[in-house]
C-alpha positions as CSV (number, residue, x, y, z in Angstrom):
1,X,48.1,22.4,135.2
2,X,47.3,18.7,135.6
3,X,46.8,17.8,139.0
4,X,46.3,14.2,140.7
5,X,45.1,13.5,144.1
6,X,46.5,10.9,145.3
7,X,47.1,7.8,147.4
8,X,50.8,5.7,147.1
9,X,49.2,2.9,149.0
10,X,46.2,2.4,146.4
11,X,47.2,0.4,143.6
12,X,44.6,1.8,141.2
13,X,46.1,5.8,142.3
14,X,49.9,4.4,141.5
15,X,48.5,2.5,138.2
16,X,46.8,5.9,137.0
17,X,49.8,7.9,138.2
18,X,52.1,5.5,136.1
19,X,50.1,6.1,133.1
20,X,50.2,9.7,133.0
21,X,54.2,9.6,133.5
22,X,54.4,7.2,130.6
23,X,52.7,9.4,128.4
24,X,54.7,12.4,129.3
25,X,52.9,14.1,131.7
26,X,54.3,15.2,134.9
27,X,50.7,15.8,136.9
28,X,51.2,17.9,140.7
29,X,51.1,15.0,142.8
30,X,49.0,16.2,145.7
31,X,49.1,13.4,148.1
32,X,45.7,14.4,149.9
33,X,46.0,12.6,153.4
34,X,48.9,14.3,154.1
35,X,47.2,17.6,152.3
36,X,43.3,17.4,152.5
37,X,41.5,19.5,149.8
38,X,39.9,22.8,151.0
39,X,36.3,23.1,150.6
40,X,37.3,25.6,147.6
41,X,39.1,22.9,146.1
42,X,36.4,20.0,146.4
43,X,33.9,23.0,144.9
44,X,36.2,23.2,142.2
45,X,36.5,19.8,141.7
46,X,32.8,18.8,141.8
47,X,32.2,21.7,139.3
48,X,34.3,20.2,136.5
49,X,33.0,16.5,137.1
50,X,31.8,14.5,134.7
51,X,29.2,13.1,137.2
52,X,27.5,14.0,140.7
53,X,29.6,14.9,143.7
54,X,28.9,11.3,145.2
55,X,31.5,10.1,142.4
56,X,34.0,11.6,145.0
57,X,33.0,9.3,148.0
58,X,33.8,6.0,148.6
59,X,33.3,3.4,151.4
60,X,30.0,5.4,152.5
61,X,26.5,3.9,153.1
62,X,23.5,6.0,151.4
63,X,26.0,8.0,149.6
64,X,23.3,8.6,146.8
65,X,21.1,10.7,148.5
66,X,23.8,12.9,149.8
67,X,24.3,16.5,148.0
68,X,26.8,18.1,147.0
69,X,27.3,19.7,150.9
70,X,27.7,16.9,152.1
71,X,29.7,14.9,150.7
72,X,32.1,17.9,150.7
73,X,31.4,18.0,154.5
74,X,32.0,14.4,154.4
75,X,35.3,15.0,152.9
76,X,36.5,17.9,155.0
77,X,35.6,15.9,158.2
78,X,37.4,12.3,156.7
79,X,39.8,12.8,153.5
80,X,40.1,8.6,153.7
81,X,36.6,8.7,152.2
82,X,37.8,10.9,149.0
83,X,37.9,8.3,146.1
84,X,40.9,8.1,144.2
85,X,42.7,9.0,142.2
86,X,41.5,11.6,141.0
87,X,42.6,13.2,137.8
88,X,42.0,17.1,137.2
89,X,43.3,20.2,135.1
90,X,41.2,23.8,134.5
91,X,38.4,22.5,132.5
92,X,37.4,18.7,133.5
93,X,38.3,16.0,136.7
94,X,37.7,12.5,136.7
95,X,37.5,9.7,139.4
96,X,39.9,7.3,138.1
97,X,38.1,4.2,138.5
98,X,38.8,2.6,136.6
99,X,42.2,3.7,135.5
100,X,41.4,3.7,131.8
101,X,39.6,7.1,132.4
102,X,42.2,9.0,132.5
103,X,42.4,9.0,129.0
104,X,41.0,11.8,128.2
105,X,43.9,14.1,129.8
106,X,46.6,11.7,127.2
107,X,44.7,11.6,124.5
108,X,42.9,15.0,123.6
C-alpha cells in the first residue's frame, strides 16, 4: 500500500501528490496535521529510509546531532516539524524533496 503524508498547503506535497496520480497511483493520502503519525508509525518510517531519521525534520536548529528518539519525540510533540511529503509503501520511504524522488515508487 503506497502511502503519502501529507500537507495541501505545501506546494512541493501537492506537486509530489500530483505526480503519483498522473502515473496511476492512487497513494492513502494521510494528511498528518489533522492525523499525526504514532511513534510506531515514525519507527516504521525511519526503518525503511533511505537516510537518517533527521531527513524527517525540518525547520529545526542542531537537528544533526539528534537520534533517532528524538527526532521522533520531536515529531510526536510538533507534527509541523515532520518534512514533507513523504512517500512510503512496505519496503522503502522517501522525503520528497525534492519531488523528483519519488520516482522510485513510478518507475520500479
Amino acid at each position: 500500500m503506497l502511502r503519502i503524508y501529507h500537507n495541501p498547503r505545501c506546494s512541493k506535497s501537492r506537486a509530489a501528490l500530483a505526480r503519483l496520480q498522473e502515473a496511476g497511483l492512487e497513494p492513502e493520502i494521510i494528511k498528518y496535521l489533522e492525523t499525526p503519525p504514532h511513534r510506531s508509525q515514525l519507527e516504521a518510517i525511519i526503518a525503511k529510509l533511505d537516510g537518517p531519521a533527521s531527513a524527517l525534520l525540518r525547520d529545526t536548529p542542531d537537528v544533526k546531532n539528534m537520534n533517532d528518539d528524538a527526532v521522533i519525540t520531536a515529531i510526536l510533540t510538533e507534527p509541523k516539524l515532520l518534512q514533507r511529503p513523504i512517500v512510503e509503501d512496505d519496503t522503502r520511504a522517501v522525503v520528497g524533496r525534492p519531488t523528483e524522488r519519488i520516482e522510485v515508487f513510478i518507475t520500479p
